[in-house]
N, C-alpha and C positions, 0 to 999 in steps of 0.2 A: 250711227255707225259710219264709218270711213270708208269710203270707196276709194277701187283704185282700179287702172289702167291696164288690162293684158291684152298682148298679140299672141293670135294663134292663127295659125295657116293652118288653111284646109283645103281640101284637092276641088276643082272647080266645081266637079257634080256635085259635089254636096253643097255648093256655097248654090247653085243655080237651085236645087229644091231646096234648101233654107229661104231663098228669095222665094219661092211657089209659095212655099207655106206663107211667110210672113205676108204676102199679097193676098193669100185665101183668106187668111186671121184679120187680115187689117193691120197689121203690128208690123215692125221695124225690125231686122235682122239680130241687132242686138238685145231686143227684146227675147227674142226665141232666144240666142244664145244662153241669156240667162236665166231662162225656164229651164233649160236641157242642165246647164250645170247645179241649179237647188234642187235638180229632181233627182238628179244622179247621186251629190251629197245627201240628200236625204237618205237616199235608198242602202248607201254603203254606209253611215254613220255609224249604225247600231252593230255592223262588224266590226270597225275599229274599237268602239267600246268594249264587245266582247272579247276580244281579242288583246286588249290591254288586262281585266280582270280575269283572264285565263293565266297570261305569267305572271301577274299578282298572286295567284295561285298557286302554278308551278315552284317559282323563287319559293312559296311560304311551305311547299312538298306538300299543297293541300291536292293529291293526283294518285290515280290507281292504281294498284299495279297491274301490269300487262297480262298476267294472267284471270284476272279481272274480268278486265275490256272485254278479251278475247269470250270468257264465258255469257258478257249481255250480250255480244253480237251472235253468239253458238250456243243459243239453250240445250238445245239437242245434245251437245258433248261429240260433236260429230268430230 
């Protein structure tokens, strides 16, 4: 896989506990950096997924209609 090179500024507090951490870890700032961003990409991934086969969905009018929705959210009929 191909790596490649990004600058990102961060405000000094955070760069001086990113130093804490990486000195508590043993590991190198960059190191954390790239924990913190495949953990973040992991965790939002499966939104983007979903969210692409929602308007695969939508486009294809596979969608309820409003009157619908409204009645699985309001059993009651309230």
């Amino acid at each position: 896989m191909e790596k490649y090179n990004v600058t990102v500024r961060l405000d000094s507090d955070d760069v001086t506990v990113l130093d804490r951490l990486a000195e508590y870890f043993d590991r190198d700032r960059s190191y954390l950096i790239k924990q913190a961003i495949a953990s973040y990409i992991e965790m939002h991934q499966w939104q983007l997924e979903e969210l692409e086969k929602a308007i695969v969905e939508a486009d294809a009018g596979e969608v309820l209609p409003h009157e619908q929705v409204v009645a699985m959210l309001d059993p009651g009929g309230k």
